[in-house]
gemmi code that builds the backbone of each chain (N, CA, C; Angstrom):
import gemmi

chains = {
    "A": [
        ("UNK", (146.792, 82.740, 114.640), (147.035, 82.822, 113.204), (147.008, 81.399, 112.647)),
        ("UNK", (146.243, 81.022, 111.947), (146.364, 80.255, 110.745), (146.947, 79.587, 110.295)),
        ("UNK", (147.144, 78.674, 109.517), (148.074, 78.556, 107.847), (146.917, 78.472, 106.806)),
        ("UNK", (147.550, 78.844, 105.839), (147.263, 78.619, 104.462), (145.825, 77.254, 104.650)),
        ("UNK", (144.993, 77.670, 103.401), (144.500, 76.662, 103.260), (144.015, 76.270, 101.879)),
        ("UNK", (144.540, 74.997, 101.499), (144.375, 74.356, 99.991), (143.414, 74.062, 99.931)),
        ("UNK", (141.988, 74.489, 98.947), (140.520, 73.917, 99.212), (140.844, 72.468, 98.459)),
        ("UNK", (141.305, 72.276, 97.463), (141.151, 71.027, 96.966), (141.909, 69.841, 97.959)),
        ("UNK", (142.552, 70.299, 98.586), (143.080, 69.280, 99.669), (142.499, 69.031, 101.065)),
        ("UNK", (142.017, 70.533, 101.356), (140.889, 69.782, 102.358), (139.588, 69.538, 102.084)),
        ("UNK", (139.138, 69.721, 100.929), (137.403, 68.734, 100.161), (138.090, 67.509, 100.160)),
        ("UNK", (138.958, 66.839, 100.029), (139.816, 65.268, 99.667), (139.341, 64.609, 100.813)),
        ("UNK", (139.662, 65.193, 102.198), (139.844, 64.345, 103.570), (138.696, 63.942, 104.279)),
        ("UNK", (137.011, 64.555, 103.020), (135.853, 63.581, 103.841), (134.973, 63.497, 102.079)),
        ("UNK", (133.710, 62.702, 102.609), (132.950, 62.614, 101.265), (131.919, 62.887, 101.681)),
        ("UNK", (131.225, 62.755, 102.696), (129.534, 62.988, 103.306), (129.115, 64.243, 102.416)),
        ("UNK", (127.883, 64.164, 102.383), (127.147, 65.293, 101.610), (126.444, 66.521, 102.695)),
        ("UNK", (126.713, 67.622, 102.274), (125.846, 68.250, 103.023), (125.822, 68.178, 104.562)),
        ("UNK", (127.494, 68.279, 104.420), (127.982, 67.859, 105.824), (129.470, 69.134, 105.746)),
        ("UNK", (129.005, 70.457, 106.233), (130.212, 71.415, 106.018), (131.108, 71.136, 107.342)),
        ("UNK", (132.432, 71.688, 106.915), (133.851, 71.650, 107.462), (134.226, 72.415, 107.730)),
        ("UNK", (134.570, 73.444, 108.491), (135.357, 74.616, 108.831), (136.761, 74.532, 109.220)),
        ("UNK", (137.230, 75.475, 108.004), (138.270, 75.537, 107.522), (139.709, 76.840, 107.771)),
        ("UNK", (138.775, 77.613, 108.305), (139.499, 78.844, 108.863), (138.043, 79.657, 109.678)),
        ("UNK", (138.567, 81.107, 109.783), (138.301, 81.927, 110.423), (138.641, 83.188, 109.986)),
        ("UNK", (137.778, 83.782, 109.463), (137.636, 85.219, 109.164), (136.766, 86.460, 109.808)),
        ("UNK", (137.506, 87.168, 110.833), (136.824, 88.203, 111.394), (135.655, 87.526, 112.730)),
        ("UNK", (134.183, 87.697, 112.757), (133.611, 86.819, 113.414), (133.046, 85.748, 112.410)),
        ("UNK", (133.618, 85.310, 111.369), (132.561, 84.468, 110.485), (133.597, 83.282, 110.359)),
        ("UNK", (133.070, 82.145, 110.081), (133.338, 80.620, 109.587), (134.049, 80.585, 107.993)),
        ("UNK", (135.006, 80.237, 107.522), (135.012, 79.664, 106.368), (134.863, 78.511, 106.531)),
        ("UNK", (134.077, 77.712, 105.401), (133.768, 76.494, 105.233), (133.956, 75.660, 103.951)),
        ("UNK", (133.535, 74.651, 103.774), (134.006, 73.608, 102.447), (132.264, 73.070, 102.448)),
        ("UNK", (132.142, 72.478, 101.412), (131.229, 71.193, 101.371), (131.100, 70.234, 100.388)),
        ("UNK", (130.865, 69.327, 100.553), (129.894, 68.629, 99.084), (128.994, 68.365, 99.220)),
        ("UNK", (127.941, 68.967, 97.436), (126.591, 68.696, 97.881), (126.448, 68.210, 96.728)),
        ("UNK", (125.166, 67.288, 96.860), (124.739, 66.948, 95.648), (123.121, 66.677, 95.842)),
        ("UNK", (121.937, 67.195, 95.157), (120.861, 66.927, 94.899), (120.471, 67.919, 95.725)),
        ("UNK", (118.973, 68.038, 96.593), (118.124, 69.109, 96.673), (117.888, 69.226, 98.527)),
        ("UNK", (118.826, 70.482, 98.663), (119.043, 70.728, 100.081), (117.584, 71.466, 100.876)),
        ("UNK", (117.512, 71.425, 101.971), (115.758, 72.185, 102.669), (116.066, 73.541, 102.127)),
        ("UNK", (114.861, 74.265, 101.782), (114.604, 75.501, 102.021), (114.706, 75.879, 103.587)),
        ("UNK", (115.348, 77.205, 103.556), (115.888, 77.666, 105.008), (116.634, 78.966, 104.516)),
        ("UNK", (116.923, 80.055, 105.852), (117.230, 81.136, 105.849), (117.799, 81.150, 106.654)),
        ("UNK", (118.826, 82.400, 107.333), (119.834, 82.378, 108.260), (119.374, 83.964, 108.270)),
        ("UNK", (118.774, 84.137, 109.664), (118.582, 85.858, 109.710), (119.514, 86.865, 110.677)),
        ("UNK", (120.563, 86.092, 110.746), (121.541, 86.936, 111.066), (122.863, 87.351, 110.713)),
        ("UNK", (122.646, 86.530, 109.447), (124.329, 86.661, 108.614), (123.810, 86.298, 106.919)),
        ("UNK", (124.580, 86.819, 106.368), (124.404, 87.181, 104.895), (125.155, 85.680, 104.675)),
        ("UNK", (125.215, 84.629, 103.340), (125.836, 83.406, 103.244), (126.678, 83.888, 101.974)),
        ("UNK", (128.084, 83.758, 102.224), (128.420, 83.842, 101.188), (128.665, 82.258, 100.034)),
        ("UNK", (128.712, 82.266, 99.019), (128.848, 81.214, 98.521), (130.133, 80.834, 97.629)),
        ("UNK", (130.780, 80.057, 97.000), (131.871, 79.911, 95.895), (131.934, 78.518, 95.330)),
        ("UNK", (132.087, 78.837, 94.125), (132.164, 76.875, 93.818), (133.280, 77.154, 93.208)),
        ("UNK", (133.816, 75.977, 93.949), (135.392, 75.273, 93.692), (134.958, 74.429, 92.428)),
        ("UNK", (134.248, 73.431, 92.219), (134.198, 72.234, 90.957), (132.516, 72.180, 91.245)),
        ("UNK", (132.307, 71.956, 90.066), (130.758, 71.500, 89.769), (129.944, 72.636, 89.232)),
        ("UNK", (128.379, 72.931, 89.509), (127.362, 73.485, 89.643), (126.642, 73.373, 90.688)),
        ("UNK", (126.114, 74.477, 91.012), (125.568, 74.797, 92.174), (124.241, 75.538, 91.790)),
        ("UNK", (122.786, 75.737, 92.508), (122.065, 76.286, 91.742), (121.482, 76.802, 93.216)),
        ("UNK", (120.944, 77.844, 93.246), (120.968, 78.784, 94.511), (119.416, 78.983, 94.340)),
        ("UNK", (118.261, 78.171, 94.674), (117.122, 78.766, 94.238), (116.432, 79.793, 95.333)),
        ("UNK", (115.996, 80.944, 94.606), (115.709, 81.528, 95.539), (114.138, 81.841, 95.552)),
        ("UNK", (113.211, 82.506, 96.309), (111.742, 82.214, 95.675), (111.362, 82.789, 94.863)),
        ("UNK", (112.321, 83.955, 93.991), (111.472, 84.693, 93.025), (112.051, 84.518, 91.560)),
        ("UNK", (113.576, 83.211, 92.003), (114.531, 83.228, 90.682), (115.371, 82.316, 91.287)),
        ("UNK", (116.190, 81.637, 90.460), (117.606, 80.897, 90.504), (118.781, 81.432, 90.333)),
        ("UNK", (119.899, 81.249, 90.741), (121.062, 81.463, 90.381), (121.821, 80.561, 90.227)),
        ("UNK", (122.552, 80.089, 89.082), (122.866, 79.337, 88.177), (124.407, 79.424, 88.639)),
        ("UNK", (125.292, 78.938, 89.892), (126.651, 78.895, 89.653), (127.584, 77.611, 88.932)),
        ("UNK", (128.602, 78.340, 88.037), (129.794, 77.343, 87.547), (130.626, 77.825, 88.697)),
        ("UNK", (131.775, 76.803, 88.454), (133.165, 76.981, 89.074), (133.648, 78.222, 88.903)),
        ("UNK", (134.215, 78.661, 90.034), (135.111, 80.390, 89.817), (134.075, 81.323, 89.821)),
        ("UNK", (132.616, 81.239, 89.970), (131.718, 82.155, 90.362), (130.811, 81.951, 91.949)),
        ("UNK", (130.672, 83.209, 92.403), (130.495, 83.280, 93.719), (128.861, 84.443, 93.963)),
        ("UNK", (128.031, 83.951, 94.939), (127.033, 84.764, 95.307), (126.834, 85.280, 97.101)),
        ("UNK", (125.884, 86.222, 97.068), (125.889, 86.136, 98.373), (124.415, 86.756, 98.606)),
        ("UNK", (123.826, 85.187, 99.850), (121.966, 85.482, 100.088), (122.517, 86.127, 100.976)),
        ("UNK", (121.678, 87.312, 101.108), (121.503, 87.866, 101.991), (120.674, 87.229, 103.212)),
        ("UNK", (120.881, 88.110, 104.377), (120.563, 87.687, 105.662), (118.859, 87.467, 105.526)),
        ("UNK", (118.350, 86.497, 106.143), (116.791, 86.596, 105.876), (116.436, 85.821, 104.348)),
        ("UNK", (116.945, 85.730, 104.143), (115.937, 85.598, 102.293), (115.967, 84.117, 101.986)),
        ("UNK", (115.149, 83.164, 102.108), (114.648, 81.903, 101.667), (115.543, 81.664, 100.757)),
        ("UNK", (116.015, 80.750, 100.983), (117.292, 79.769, 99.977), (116.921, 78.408, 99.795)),
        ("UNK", (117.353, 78.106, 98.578), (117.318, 76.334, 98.714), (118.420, 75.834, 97.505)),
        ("UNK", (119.865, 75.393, 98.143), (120.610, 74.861, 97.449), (120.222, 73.856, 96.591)),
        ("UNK", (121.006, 73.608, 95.435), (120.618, 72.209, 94.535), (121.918, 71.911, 93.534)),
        ("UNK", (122.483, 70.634, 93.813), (123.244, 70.315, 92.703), (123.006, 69.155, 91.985)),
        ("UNK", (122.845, 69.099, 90.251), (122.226, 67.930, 89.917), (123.657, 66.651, 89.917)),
        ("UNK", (124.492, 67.009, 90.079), (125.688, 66.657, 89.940), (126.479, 66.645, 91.808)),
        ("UNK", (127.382, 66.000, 92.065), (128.287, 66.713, 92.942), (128.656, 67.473, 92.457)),
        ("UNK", (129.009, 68.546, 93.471), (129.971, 69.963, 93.325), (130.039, 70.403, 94.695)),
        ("UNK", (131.535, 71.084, 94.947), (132.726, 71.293, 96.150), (131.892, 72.708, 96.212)),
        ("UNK", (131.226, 72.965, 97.264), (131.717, 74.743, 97.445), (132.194, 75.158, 98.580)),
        ("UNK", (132.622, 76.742, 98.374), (133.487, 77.451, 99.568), (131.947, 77.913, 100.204)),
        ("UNK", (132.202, 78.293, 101.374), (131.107, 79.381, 102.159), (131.484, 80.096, 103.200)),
        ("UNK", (131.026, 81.253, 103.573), (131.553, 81.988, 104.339), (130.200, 82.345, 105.455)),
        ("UNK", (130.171, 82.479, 106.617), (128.938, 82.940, 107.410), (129.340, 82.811, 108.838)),
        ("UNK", (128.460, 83.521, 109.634), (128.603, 84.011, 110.871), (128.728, 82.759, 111.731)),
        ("UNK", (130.074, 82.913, 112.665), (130.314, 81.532, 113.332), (129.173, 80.671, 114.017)),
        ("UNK", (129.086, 79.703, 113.824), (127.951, 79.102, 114.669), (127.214, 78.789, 113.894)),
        ("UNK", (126.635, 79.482, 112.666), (125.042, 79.350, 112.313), (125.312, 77.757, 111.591)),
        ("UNK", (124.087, 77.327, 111.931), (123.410, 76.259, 111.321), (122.992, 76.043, 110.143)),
        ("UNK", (123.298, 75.145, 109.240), (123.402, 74.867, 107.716), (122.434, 74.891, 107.765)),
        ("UNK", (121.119, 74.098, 107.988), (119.675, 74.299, 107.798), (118.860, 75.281, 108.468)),
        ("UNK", (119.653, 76.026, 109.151), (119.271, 77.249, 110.021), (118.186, 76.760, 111.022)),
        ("UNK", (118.325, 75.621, 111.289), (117.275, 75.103, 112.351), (117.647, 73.623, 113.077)),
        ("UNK", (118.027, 73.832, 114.532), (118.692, 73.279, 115.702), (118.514, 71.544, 115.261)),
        ("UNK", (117.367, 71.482, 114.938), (116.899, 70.085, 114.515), (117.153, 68.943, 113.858)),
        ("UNK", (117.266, 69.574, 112.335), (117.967, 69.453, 111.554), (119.891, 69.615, 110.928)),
        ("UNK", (120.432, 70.774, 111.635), (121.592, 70.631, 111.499), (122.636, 70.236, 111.376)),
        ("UNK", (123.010, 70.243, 110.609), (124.468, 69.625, 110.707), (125.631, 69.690, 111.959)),
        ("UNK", (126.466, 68.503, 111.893), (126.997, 68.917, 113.502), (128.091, 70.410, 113.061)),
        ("UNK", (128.831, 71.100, 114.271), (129.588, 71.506, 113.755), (131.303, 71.297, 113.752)),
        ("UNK", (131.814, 71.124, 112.176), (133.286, 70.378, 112.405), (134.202, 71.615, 112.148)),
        ("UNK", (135.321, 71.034, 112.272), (136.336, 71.270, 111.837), (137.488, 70.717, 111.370)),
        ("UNK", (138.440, 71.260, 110.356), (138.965, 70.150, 109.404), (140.196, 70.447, 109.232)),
    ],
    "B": [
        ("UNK", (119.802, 93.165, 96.520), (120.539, 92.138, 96.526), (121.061, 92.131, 94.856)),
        ("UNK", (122.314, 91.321, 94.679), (123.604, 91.398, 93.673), (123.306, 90.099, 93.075)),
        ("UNK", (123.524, 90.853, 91.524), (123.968, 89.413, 90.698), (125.351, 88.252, 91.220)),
        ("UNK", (125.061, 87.206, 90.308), (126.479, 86.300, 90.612), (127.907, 87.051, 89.863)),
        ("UNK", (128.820, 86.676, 90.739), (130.140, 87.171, 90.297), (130.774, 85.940, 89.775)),
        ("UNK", (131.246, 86.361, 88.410), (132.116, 85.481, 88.129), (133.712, 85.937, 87.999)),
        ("UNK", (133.998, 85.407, 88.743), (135.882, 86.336, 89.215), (136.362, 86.293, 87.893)),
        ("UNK", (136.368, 85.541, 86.651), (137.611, 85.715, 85.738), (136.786, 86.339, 84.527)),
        ("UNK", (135.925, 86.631, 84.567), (135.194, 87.594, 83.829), (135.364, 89.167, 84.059)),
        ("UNK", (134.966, 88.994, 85.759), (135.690, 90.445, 86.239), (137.036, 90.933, 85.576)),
        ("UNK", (137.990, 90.236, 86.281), (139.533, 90.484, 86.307), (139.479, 90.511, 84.531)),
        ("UNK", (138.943, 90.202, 83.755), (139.006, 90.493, 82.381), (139.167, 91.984, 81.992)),
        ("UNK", (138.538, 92.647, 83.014), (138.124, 93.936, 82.757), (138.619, 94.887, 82.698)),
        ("UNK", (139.985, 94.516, 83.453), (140.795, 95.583, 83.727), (142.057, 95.307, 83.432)),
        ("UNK", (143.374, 96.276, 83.455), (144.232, 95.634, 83.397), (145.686, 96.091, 84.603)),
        ("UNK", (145.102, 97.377, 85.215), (145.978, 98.145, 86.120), (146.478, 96.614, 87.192)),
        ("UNK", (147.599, 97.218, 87.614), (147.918, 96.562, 89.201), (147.995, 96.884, 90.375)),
        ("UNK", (147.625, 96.094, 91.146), (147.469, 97.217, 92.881), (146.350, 98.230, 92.978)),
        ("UNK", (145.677, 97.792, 91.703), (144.240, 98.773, 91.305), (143.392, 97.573, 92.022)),
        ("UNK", (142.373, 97.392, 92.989), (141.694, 96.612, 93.672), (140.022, 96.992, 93.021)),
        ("UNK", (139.199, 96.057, 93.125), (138.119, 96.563, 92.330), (136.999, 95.982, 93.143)),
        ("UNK", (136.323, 96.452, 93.928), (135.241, 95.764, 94.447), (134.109, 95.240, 93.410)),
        ("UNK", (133.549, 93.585, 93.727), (132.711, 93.029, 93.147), (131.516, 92.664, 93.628)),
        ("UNK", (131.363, 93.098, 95.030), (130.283, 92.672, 95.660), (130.152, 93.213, 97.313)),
        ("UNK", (129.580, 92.623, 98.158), (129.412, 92.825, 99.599), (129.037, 91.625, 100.072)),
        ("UNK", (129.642, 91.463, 101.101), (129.034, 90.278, 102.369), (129.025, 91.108, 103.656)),
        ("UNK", (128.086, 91.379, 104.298), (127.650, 91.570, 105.760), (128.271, 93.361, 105.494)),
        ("UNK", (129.229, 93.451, 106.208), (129.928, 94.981, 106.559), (131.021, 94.983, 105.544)),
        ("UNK", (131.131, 93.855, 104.481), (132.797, 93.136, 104.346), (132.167, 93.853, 102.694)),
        ("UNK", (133.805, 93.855, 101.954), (133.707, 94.192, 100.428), (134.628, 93.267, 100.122)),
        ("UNK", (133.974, 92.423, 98.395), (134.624, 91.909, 97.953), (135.325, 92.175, 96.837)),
        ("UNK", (136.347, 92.079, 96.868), (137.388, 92.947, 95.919), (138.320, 91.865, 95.158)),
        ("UNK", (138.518, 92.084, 93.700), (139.218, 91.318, 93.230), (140.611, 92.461, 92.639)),
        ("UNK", (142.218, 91.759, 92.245), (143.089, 92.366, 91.930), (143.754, 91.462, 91.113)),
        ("UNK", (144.609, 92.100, 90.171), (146.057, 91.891, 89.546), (146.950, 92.674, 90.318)),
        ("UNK", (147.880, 91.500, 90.710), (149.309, 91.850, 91.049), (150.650, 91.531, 90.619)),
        ("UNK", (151.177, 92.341, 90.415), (152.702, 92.119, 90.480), (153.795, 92.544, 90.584)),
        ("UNK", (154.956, 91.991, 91.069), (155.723, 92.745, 92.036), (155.681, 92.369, 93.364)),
        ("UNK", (155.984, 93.680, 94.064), (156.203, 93.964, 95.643), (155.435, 95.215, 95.974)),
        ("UNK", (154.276, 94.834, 96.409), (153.753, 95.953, 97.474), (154.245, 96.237, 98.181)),
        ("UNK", (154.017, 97.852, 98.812), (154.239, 98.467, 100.429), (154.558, 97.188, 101.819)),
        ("UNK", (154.924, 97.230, 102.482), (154.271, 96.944, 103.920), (153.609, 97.669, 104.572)),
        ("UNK", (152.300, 97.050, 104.965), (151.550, 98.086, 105.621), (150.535, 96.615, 106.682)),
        ("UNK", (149.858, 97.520, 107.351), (148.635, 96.685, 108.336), (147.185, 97.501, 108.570)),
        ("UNK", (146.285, 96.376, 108.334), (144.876, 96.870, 108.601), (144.637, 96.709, 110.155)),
        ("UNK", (144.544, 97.941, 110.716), (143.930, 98.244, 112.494), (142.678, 97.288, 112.513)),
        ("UNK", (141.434, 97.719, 111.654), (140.310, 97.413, 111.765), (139.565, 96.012, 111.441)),
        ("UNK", (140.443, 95.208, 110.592), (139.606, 94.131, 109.784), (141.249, 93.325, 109.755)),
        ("UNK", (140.286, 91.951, 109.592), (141.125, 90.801, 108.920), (141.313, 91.016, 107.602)),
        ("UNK", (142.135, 90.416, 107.207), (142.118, 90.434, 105.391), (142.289, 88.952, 104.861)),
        ("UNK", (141.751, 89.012, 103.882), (141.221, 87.573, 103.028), (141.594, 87.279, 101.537)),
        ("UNK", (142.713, 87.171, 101.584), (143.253, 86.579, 100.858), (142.858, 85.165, 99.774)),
        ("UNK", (142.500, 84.856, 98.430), (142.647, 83.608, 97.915), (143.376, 84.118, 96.772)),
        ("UNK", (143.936, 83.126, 95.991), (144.764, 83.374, 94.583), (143.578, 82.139, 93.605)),
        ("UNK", (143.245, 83.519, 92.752), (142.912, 83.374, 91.356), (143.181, 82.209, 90.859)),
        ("UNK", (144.461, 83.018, 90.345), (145.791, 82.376, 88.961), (146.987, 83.104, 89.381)),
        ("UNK", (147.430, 81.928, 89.416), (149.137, 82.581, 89.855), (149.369, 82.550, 90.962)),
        ("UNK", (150.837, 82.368, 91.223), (151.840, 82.637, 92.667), (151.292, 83.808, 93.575)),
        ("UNK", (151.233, 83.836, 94.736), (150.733, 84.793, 95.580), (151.902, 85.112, 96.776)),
        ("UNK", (152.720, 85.487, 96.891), (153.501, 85.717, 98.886), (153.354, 86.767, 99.513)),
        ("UNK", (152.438, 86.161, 100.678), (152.179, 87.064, 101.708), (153.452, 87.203, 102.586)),
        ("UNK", (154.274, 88.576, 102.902), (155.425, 87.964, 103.978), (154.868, 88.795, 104.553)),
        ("UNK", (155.214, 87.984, 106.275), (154.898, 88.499, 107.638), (156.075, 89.119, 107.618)),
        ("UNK", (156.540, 89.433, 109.226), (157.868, 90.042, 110.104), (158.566, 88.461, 109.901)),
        ("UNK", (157.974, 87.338, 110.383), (158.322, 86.378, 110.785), (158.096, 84.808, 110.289)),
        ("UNK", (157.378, 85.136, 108.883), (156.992, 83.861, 107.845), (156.625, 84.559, 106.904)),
        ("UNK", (156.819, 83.582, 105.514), (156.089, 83.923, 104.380), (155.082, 83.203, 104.134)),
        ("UNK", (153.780, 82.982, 103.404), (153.064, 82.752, 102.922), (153.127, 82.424, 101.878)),
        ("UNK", (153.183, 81.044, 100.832), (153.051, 80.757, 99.519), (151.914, 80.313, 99.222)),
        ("UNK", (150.829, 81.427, 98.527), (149.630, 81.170, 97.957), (149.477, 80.593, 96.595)),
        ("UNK", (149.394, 79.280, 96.295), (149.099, 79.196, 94.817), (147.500, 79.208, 94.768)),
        ("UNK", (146.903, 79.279, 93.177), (145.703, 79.209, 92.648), (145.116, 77.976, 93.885)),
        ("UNK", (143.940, 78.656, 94.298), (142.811, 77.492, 95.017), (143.350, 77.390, 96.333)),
        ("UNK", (144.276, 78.504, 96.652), (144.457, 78.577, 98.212), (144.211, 79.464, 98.847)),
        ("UNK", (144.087, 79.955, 100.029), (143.496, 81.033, 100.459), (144.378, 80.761, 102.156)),
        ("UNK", (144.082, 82.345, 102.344), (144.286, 82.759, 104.189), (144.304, 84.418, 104.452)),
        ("UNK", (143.803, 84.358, 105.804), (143.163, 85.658, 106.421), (144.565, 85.802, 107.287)),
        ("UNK", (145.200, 87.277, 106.757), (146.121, 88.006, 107.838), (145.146, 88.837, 108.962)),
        ("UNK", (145.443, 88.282, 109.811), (144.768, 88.698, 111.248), (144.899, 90.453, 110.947)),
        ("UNK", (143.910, 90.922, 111.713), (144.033, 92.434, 111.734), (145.175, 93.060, 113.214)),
        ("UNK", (145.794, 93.888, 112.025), (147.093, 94.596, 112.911), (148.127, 93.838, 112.376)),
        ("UNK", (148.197, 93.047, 111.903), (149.629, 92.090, 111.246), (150.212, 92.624, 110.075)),
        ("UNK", (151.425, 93.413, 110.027), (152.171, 93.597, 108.830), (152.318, 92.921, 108.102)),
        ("UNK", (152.186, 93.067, 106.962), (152.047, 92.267, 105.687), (152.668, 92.709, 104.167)),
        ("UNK", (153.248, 92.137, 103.623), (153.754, 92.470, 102.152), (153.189, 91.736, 101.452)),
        ("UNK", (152.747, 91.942, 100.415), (151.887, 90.998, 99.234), (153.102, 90.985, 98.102)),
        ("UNK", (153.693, 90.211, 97.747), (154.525, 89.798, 96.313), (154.409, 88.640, 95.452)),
        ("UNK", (154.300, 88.905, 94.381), (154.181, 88.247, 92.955), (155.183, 88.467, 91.876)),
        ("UNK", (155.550, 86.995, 92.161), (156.587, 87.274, 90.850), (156.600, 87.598, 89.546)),
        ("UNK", (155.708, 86.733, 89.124), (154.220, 86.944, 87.824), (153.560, 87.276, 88.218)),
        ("UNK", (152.567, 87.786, 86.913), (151.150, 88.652, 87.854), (150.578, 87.328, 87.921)),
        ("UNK", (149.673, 88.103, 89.287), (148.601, 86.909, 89.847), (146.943, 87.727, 89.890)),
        ("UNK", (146.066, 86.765, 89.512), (145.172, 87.053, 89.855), (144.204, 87.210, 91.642)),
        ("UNK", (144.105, 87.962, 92.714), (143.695, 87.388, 93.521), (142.256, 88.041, 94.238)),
        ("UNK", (141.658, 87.478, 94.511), (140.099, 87.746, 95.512), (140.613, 87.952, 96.702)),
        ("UNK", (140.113, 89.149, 97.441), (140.106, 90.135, 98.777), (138.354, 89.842, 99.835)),
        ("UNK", (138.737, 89.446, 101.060), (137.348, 90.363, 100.886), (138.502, 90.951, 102.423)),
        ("UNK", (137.830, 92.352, 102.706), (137.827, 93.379, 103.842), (137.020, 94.081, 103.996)),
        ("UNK", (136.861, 94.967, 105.267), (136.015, 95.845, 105.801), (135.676, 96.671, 104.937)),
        ("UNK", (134.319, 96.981, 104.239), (134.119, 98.269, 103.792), (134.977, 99.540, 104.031)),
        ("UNK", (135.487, 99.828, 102.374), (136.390, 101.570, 103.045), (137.470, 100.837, 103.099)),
        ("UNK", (138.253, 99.914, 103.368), (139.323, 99.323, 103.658), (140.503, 100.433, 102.694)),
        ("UNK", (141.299, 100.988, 103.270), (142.453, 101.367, 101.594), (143.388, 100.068, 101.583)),
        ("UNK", (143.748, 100.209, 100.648), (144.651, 99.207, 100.054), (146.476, 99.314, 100.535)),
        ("UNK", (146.696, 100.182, 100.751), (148.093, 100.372, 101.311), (147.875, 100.423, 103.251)),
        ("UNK", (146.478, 100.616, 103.512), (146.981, 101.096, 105.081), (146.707, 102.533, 105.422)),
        ("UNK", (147.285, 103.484, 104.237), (147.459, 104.665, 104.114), (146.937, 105.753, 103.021)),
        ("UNK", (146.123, 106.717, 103.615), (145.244, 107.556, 102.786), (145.964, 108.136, 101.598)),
        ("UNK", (147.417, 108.729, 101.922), (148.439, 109.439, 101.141), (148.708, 108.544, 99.951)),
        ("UNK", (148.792, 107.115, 100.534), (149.558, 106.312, 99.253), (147.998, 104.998, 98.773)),
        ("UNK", (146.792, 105.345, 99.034), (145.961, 103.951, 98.708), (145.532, 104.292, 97.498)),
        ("UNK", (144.964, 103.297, 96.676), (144.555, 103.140, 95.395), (143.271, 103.766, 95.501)),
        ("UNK", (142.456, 104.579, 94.491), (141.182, 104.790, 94.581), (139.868, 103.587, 94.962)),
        ("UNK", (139.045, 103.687, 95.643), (137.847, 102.415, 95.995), (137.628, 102.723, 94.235)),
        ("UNK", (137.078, 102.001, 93.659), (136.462, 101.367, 92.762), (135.346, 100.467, 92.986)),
        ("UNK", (134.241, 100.237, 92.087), (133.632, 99.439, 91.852), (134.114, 98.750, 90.138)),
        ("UNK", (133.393, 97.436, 90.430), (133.297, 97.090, 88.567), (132.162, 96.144, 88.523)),
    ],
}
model = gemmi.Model(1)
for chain_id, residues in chains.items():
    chain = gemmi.Chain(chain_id)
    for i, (resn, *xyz) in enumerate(residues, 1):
        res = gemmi.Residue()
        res.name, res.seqid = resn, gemmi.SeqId(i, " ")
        for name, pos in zip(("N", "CA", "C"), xyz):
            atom = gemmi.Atom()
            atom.name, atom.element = name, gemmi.Element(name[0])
            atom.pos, atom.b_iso = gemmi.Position(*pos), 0.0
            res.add_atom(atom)
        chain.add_residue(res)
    model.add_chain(chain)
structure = gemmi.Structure()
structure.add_model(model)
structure.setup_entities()
């Protein structure tokens, strides 16, 4: 079991971009933190749906047939498989949720390491 | 695949309590937003973790053996099988996600209707 977790207090304790944190544990999936700012790879994750949430900023979820435009206090979720490409013109904090393990760029190469915070 | 959710647009919508309202899906999981206040049942989910964040407003999760003080922008998952009481002194706004089908008390006799919004 857990404790509690304050997102604005654990986004405080790093600054790297595009560098997620895991923050708990839900069921078999990761909660996570990040900060991103500017224009992340196109990439897909075909075994877990991504959930998304923004804590502060804008977030823009492009997907190949449309965008999704998040403010703060609104949340999406790509489905498993489907071409994504994050973008913030600004920094902005978001939450994420996805199947333990998977890889932020969904490819071994590129990835981010994996932390915890 | 689902539009973006914006949680305080939702929770606009309604005004019942302990009325849970699903807003979306991730993987097998439903995301459900609520107004609470008061003292819920004690009860425990067999099947799923539960996922807890607070909106707006005070949130206490009490165990057998700790309480939980959720304010706005905090969050935590009661392990599945863990008794749990949800209380709010003021109403609070808070985001769920659980297992599809999940009832809200534990119990068929006493759970809130599934909803969508």
């Amino acid at each position: 079991m857990f404790d509690k977790v304050n997102l604005a207090e654990k986004l405080a304790l790093f600054d790297d971009l595009w560098a997620p944190r895991t923050v708990g544990r839900f069921e078999g999936y990761e909660l996570r933190i990040a900060k991103v700012k500017g224009e992340f790879t196109w990439h897909r994750h075909d075994l877990t749906d991504e959930f998304f949430y923004v804590v502060s900023g804008r977030l823009t979820i492009r997907l190949r047939d449309q965008k999704i435009e998040l403010n703060a206090g609104e949340l999406y979720v790509v489905p498993r498989g489907v071409e994504h490409q994050p973008y913030a013109e600004e920094e902005a904090h978001i939450f994420m949720i996805e199947l333990a393990g998977t890889l932020n760029t969904g490819d071994e190469n590129t990835a981010a390491p994996q932390r915890e915070i």
